[in-house]
N, C-alpha and C positions, 0 to 999 in steps of 0.2 A: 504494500500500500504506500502511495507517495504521499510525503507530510508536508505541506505548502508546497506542490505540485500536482500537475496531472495532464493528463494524455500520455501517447503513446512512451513509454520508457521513460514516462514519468519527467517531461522532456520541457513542460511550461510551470513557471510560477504563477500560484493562485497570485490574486488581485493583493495588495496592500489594506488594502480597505477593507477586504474581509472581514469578518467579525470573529470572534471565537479564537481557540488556542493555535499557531503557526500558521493565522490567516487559512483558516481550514476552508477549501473547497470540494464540489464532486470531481471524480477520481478523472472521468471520463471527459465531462465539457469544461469544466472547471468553474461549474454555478458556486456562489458563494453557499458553505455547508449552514453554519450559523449566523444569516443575515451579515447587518452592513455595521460598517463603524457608526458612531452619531452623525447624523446630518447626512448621508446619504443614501442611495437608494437602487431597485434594480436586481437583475440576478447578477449582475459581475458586482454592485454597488460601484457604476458610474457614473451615477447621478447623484445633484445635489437636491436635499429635501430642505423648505424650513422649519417642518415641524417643529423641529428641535429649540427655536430662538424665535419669539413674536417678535423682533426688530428685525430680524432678517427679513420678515413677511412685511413689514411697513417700510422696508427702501426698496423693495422688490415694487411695490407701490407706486412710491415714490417714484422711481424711475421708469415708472410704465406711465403714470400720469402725471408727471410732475406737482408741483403744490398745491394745485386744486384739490388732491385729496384733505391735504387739511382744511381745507377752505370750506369743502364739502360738509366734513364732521364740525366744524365750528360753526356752520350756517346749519346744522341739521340739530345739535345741542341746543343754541340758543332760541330755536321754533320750538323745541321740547321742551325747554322749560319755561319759555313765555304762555304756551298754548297750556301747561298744568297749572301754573299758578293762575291764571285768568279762572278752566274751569274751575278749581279750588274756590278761588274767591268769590266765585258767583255759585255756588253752592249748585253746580251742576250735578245731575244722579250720576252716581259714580262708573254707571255700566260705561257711560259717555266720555268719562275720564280714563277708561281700562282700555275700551277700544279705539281711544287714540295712543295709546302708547304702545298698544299692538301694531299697530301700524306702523311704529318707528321700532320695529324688531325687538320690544318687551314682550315679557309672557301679559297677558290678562291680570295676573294674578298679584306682578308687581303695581300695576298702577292703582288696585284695590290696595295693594300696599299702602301703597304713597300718600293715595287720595285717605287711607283710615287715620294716618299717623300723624298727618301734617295739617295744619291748618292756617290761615291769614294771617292771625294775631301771630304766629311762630314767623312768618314769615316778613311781619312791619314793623315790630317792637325788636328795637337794638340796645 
Protein backbone atom coordinates (compact mmCIF):
# COMPACT_ATOMS: atom_id res chain seq x y z
CA UNK A 1 0.00 0.00 0.00
CA UNK A 2 1.44 3.40 -0.93
CA UNK A 3 1.55 6.19 2.13
CA UNK A 4 1.11 9.61 0.57
CA UNK A 5 1.07 8.18 -2.91
CA UNK A 6 -0.62 6.29 -5.40
CA UNK A 7 -1.19 4.96 -8.92
CA UNK A 8 0.75 2.76 -10.79
CA UNK A 9 4.16 1.64 -8.53
CA UNK A 10 2.96 3.93 -6.28
CA UNK A 11 4.56 6.53 -8.80
CA UNK A 12 2.30 10.14 -7.79
CA UNK A 13 2.02 12.08 -4.55
CA UNK A 14 -1.25 12.43 -2.87
CA UNK A 15 -2.26 16.33 -2.81
CA UNK A 16 -0.75 18.46 0.15
CA UNK A 17 -3.87 19.50 1.18
CA UNK A 18 -5.19 16.37 1.87
CA UNK A 19 -6.49 15.90 5.17
CA UNK A 20 -5.79 13.02 7.50
CA UNK A 21 -2.32 11.23 8.42
CA UNK A 22 0.63 11.51 5.34
CA UNK A 23 -1.96 13.56 3.40
CA UNK A 24 -3.79 10.08 2.92
CA UNK A 25 -5.37 9.41 -0.51
CA UNK A 26 -7.06 6.53 -2.61
CA UNK A 27 -4.51 4.19 -3.70
CA UNK A 28 -5.80 4.08 -7.29
CA UNK A 29 -6.95 7.88 -8.40
CA UNK A 30 -5.52 9.59 -5.73
CA UNK A 31 -9.07 11.20 -4.24
CA UNK A 32 -8.39 12.73 -1.17
CA UNK A 33 -8.98 9.44 1.69
CA UNK A 34 -9.90 11.92 4.79
CA UNK A 35 -11.28 15.14 3.12
CA UNK A 36 -9.49 18.44 2.66
CA UNK A 37 -7.36 20.71 4.85
CA UNK A 38 -9.44 23.95 6.30
CA UNK A 39 -10.62 26.16 3.72
CA UNK A 40 -10.62 23.81 0.90
CA UNK A 41 -12.43 21.64 -1.04
CA UNK A 42 -13.12 18.97 -3.94
CA UNK A 43 -11.85 15.40 -4.30
CA UNK A 44 -8.10 16.32 -4.86
CA UNK A 45 -9.02 19.44 -2.33
CA UNK A 46 -8.29 22.05 -5.18
CA UNK A 47 -10.57 24.28 -4.37
CA UNK A 48 -10.99 27.15 -2.01
CA UNK A 49 -14.18 27.06 0.33
CA UNK A 50 -15.17 30.14 2.75
CA UNK A 51 -16.91 28.37 4.82
CA UNK A 52 -14.24 28.37 7.16
CA UNK A 53 -13.83 32.44 7.71
CA UNK A 54 -17.39 34.86 7.31
CA UNK A 55 -14.60 37.67 6.13
CA UNK A 56 -13.56 35.67 3.46
CA UNK A 57 -17.36 35.49 2.26
CA UNK A 58 -17.79 39.50 2.79
CA UNK A 59 -14.42 40.49 0.40
CA UNK A 60 -15.55 37.77 -1.90
CA UNK A 61 -18.49 40.35 -1.93
CA UNK A 62 -16.89 42.88 -1.91
CA UNK A 63 -15.09 42.36 -4.90
CA UNK A 64 -17.88 40.99 -6.91
CA UNK A 65 -19.91 44.16 -6.11
CA UNK A 66 -17.90 46.46 -4.88
CA UNK A 67 -19.20 48.89 -1.97
CA UNK A 68 -22.69 48.89 -2.61
CA UNK A 69 -22.91 45.96 -0.69
CA UNK A 70 -22.50 47.89 2.34
CA UNK A 71 -24.51 50.55 1.05
CA UNK A 72 -27.16 48.00 0.57
CA UNK A 73 -27.04 46.48 4.21
CA UNK A 74 -26.82 50.14 5.79
CA UNK A 75 -29.87 51.30 3.56
CA UNK A 76 -31.71 47.85 4.38
CA UNK A 77 -30.95 48.26 8.54
CA UNK A 78 -31.98 51.77 8.64
CA UNK A 79 -35.61 50.96 6.75
CA UNK A 80 -35.69 48.14 9.51
CA UNK A 81 -35.52 49.96 12.12
CA UNK A 82 -37.28 53.11 11.07
CA UNK A 83 -40.32 50.94 9.79
CA UNK A 84 -40.34 48.86 13.63
CA UNK A 85 -40.10 51.67 15.73
CA UNK A 86 -42.82 53.64 13.63
CA UNK A 87 -45.02 50.22 13.98
CA UNK A 88 -44.19 50.06 17.68
CA UNK A 89 -45.09 53.43 18.25
CA UNK A 90 -48.29 53.42 16.72
CA UNK A 91 -49.28 50.42 18.41
CA UNK A 92 -49.62 48.42 15.35
CA UNK A 93 -51.05 44.59 15.81
CA UNK A 94 -48.19 42.80 16.13
CA UNK A 95 -48.91 40.05 13.28
CA UNK A 96 -48.13 43.43 11.16
CA UNK A 97 -44.81 44.14 12.95
CA UNK A 98 -43.79 40.03 12.59
CA UNK A 99 -44.58 40.18 8.99
CA UNK A 100 -42.56 42.94 8.19
CA UNK A 101 -39.46 41.72 9.53
CA UNK A 102 -40.18 38.58 7.71
CA UNK A 103 -39.75 40.18 4.98
CA UNK A 104 -36.29 41.47 5.61
CA UNK A 105 -35.05 37.69 6.34
CA UNK A 106 -36.29 37.48 10.22
CA UNK A 107 -38.06 34.59 11.48
CA UNK A 108 -41.98 35.72 12.49
CA UNK A 109 -41.11 34.94 15.78
CA UNK A 110 -38.27 37.50 16.39
CA UNK A 111 -40.39 40.48 15.47
CA UNK A 112 -43.13 39.08 18.10
CA UNK A 113 -39.86 39.27 20.00
CA UNK A 114 -39.12 42.62 19.41
CA UNK A 115 -42.45 44.13 19.05
CA UNK A 116 -43.27 42.00 23.08
CA UNK A 117 -40.19 43.42 24.68
CA UNK A 118 -39.70 46.99 23.53
CA UNK A 119 -41.73 49.78 23.67
CA UNK A 120 -41.74 53.96 22.89
CA UNK A 121 -41.10 55.01 26.21
CA UNK A 122 -37.67 52.52 26.02
CA UNK A 123 -37.05 53.93 23.02
CA UNK A 124 -37.44 58.26 23.89
CA UNK A 125 -36.43 58.58 27.45
CA UNK A 126 -32.48 58.98 27.60
Amino acid sequence: VCDGTYGQDCAFSCNPNCGGPLNACEPVEGNCTFGCDDGLQGVFCESHTNSGNPLNTLQNLESEYGYGIYFGLLFAFIALSLAALIFICSEAPLHILGLLLYWFSFSIEVGYLYASFLSCSRFLHF
